[in-house]
N, C-alpha and C positions, 0 to 999 in steps of 0.2 A: 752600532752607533746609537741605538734609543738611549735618550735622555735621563739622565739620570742624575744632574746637580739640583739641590732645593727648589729653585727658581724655576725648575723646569718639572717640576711633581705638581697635582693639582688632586684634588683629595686626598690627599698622602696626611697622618699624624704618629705622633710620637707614642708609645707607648713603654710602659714599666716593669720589666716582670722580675719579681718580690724574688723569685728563685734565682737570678743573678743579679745581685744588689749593686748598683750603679750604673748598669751597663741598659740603653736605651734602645729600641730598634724601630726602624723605622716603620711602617705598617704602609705599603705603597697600590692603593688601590686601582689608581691610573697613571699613567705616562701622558703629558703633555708631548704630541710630537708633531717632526715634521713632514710631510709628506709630498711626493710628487708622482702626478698622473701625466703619462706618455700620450699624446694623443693630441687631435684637434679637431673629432666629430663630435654627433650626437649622443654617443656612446659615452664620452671623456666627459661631457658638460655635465650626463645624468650621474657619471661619476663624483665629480667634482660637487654640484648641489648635493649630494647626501655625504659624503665626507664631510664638506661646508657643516653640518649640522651636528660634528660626533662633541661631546666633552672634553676627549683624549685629541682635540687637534689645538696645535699652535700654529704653525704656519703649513699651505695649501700652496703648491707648485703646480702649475700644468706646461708642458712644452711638448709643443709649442702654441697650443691651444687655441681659442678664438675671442671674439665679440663675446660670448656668451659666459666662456671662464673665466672671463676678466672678471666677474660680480661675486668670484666664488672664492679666486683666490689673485695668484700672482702668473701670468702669463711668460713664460722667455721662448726667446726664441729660437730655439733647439729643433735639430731635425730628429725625430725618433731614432733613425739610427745612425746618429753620431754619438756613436757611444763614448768618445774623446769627451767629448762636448757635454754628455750627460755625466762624465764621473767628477769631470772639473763642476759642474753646478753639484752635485752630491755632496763634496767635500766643500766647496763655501759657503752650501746653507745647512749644513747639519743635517742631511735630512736622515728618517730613520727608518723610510719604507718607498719603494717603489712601485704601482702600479700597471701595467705593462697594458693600452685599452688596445692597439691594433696588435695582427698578426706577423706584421714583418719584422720589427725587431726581434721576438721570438725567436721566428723560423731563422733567422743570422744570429741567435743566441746571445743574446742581450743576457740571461740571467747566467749563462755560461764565463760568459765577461765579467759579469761581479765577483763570479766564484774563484775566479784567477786571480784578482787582484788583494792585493795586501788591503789598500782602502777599502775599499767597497764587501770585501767578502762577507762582514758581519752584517750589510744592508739587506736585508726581508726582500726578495723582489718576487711579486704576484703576478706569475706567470710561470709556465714551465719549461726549464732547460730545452736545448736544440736535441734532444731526444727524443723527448714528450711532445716537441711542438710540427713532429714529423705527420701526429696525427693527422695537423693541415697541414703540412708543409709538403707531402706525399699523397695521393690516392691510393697509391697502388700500395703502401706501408699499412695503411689505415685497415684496407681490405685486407691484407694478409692478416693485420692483428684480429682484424672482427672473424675469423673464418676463423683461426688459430685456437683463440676464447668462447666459442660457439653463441657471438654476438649473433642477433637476424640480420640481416642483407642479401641485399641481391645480388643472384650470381651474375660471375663476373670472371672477367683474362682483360691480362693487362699485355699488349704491344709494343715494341718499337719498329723502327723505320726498317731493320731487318729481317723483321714477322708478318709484312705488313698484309701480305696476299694471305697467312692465315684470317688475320684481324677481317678481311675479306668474307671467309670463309665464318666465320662466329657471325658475323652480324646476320646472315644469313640465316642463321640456326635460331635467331630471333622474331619474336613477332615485335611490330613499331608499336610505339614509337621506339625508337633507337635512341640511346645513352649514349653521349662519349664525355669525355671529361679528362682535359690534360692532368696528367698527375701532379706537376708543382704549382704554386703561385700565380695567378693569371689576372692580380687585381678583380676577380670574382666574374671574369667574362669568360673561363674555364670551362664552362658546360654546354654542353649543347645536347638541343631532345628536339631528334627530327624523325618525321612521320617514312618518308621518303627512303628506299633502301639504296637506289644510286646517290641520292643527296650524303646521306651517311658515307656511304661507302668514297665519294669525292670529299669529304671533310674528314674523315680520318687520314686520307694523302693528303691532304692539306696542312694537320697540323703537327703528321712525322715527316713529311718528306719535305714540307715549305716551310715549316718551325710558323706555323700560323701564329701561336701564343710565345715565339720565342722557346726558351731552354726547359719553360715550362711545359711544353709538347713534345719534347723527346718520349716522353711515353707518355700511352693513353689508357685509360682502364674504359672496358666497355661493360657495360650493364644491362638487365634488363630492366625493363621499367618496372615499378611498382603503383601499382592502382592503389588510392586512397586518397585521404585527405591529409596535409601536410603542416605538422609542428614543431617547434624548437621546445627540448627541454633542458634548463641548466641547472650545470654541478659546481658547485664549489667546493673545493677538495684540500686537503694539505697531505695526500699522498697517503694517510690512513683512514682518516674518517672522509665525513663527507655532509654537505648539507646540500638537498634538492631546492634548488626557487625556485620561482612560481614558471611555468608553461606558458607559451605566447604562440602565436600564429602570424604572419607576416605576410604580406602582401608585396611580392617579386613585381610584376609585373607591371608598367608606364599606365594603360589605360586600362578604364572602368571593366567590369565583368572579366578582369585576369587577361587582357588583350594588346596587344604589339610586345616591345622588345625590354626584357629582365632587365630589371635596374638591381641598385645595393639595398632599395626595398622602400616602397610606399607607403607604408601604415604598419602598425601591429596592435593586438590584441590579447589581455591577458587577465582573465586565465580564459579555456577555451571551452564552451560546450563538451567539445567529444573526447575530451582530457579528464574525465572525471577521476575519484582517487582510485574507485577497481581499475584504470588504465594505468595511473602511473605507477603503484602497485606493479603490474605487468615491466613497465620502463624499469624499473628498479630491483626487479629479482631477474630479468632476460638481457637488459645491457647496461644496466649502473654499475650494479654490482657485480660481473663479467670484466665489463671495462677497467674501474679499480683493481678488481685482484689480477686481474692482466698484467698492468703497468706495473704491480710490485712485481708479482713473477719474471718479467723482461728486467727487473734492475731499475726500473727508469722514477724516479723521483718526484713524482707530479704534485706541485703544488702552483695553485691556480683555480679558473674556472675551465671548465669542458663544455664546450656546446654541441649539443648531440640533433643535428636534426634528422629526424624522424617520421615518418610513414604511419599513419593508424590504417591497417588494414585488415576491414573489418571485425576491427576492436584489438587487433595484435602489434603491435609497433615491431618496426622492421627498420634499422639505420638505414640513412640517406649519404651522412659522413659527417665526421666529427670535422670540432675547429676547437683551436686553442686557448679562446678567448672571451668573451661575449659577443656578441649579436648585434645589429645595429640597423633598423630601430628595437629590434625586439628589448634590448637596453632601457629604452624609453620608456615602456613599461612594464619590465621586470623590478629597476629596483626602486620606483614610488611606491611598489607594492608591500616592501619590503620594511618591514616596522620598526625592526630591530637597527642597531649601531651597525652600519656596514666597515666603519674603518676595526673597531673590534673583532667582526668578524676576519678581518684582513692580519689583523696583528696574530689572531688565532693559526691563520693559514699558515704566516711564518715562522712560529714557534710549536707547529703542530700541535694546538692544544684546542681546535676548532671544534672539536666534540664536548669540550667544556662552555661553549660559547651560546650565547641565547640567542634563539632566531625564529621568529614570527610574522607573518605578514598579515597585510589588511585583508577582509573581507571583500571590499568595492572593486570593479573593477576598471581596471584602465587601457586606454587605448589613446594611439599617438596616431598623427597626420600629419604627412613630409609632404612639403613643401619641398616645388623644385624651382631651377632655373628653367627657363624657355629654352625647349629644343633638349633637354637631357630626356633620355643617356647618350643621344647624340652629341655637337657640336651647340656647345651654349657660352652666351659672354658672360663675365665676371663684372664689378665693380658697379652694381645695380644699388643705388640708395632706397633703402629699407625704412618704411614710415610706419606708427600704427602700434610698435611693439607695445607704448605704452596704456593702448585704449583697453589690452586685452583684462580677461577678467576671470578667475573657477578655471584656468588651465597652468601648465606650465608650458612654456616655450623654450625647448631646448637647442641651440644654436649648431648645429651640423656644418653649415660654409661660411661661414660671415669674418668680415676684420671692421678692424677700424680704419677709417680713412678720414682724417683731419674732423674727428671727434666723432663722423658720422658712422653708423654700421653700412656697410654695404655686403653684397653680395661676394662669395669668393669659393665656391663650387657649385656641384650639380644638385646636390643635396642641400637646403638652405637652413631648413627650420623643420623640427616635430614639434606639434601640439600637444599634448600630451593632458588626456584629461580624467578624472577619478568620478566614478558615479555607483548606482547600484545596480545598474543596466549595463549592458552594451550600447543600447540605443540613448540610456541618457550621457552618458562616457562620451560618446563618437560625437554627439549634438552639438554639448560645449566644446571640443577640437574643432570641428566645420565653424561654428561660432566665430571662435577666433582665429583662426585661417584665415579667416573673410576680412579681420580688422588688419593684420597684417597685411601690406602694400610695399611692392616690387614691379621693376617693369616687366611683363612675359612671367608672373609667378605662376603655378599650376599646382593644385595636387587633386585626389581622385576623390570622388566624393560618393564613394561605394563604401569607403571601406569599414569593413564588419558589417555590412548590411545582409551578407549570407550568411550570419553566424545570429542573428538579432529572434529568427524565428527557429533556430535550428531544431530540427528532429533526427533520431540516429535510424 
């Protein structure tokens, strides 16, 4: 479906050639198109501002988006996986590429659904088939392919509810803290790392025998832990080549110094001290490029981003588990870092010509600040009027929960807003996000005011 009548070319000119007399050809340097990003966090919004800014864009779809992609593009109000719903908006706006920013469409094979259909199947969708999207969609898949491709990870046995007194018997054979982690889908509250070997040992009957996480803890993969310090590195891939972006580091955890209960992530950081290029060098000859020729080997089609988080242990990376999609906030600043055309490199993805495709990022580096609701990851209200976005200044504010309510932004998740700021520091990056954190006004707002403070003097 990329555009391709006059009106819809934008660099495009005529040329003559003397060796067929008469006959003109078009010379088409770019495609004006249109495009739609799935989504409605801080992921979608940092998607949606760099799209906002390609040559080759004519019109910018986000559904069902927020407060914050309203500035970027056109907002509907589509559930991600109403894939009804998405192919009826595909076919009456033209569009010419899909974006896919969260994991659950995926994992219920959104790009699988284009492939089937007569309309949609020539649509580019950026992400990968319910193959490819098992990476996160399974644990216990993920590990068998990293052990399969002699990816590093930790060992591991994966359980269910009629293994369960071994699953006993392995954690046992561990030292703590103890790993477990349902193998499907759990909205990201899937993990659990407890010091405690009866604690453990009652949370694994918990989440096969009492379906704690739902159909998502019908099996559990148990691990052992890996000592180190912890990063995310992203691939974007079109299932031959591949382009690495920049490394980030994310901050899980509600309170200051990495303390109380994992949230979908407080802060991030990029690039990181202890990611230097002999590290990711290591990432890239031990599970990049492992993981790629895996995927071709299994048959499986992957075009997309892979999000590999990862373990530096003592200087060797060691997978944690892959995801299908980007990261969030790590998103926040991965792609301000990013120099080059993101929608080009996107078009690259879908015509697998991504190795032809130019990609560069900034020097500076950047680092974002979430802002929550009062009371996340617990029990928090919604519909909080939002003051201040306009005082801010040297950051960007990328919208995570917000809508419109009779013109105003207010509040409408746990996650509200990253700050997101470019410097040549860490400490001057992090300064302007605290900065402007502080102009923005909410009732009960919070976010941590550590973050990258342990990375500002780091020594390895």
């Amino acid at each position: 479906m990329l555009s391709s009548t006059n009106e819809n070319i934008k660099n495009s000119s005529i040329t003559y050639d003397p060796g067929k007399a008469g006959i003109f050809y078009f010379c088409i340097s770019n495609y004006i198109m249109n495009v739609l990003i799935l989504g409605s966090g801080g992921r979608e919004h940092a998607f949606a501002w760099k799209i906002a800014q390609s040559k080759q864009l004519q019109n910018l779809y986000i559904a069902p988006g927020n407060a914050g992609t309203a500035n970027c593009g056109t907002n509907v109000n589509i559930a991600v996986t109403d894939f009804e719903g998405i192919k009826n908006l595909v076919w009456e706006k033209d569009i010419d590429l899909v974006l896919v920013g969260p994991e659950d469409p995926l994992v219920k094979g959104i790009h699988d659904y284009f492939l089937q259909d007569d309309v949609l199947k020539e649509v580019p969708v950026i992400g990968p088939k319910k193959d490819g999207a098992q990476l996160e969609g399974s644990k216990d898949f993920s590990k068998q392919f990293m052990q399969k491709y002699n990816v590093p990870t930790a060992k591991y046995e994966t359980f269910t509810k009629n293994n369960l007194e071994k699953g006993y018997t392995f954690l046992e054979s561990l030292k703590p803290p103890f790993v477990l982690k349902a193998d499907g889908l759990a909205a990201g509250k899937g993990v659990l790392i407890l010091n405690d070997l009866n604690e453990a040992k009652n949370e694994l009957k918990s989440m096969l025998m009492d379906a704690k996480f739902g159909a998502a803890s019908a099996k559990v993969v148990i691990e052992e832990f890996l000592h180190g310090i912890e990063l995310s590195v992203f691939v974007l891939t079109d299932g031959k080549s591949y382009k690495i972006l920049p490394a980030a580091k994310d901050y899980k955890r509600i309170g200051e110094g990495d303390t109380g209960l994992n949230t979908g992530g407080m802060g991030a950081v990029s690039p990181v001290p202890f990611a230097d290029d002999a590290f990711i060098k290591k990432v890239e000859e031990r599970v990049i490029k492992p993981t790629i020729n895996g995927l071709n080997k299994e048959g499986i089609d992957y075009r997309g981003f892979i999000f590999i988080g990862l373990m530096n242990c003592d200087g060797d990376p060691s997978v944690i588990e892959y995801n299908c999609r980007m990261g969030d906030p790590e998103t926040e600043v991965v792609i301000p870092r990013i120099e080059s055309d993101l929608l080009d490199l996107l078009i690259g993805v879908g015509s697998q010509t991504l190795h032809e495709k130019k990609y560069d990022t900034v020097k500076e580096t950047a680092t974002t600040v979430v802002m929550v609701s009062g009371g996340y990851p617990g029990d928090f209200e919604k519909g909080k009027e939002v003051t201040g976005l306009t005082d801010t200044k040297d950051s960007l504010v990328f919208h995570s929960g917000t809508k419109f309510d009779n013109e105003k932004v207010v509040t409408n998740g746990g996650r509200v807003f990253a700050v997101t700021s470019l410097g040549n520091s860490i400490e001057e990056a992090v300064n302007k996000s605290f900065a402007n954190a502080g102009k923005i006004n909410y009732d009960k707002k919070y976010f941590r005011k550590d973050i990258g403070k342990d990375l500002i003097n780091w020594k390895s």
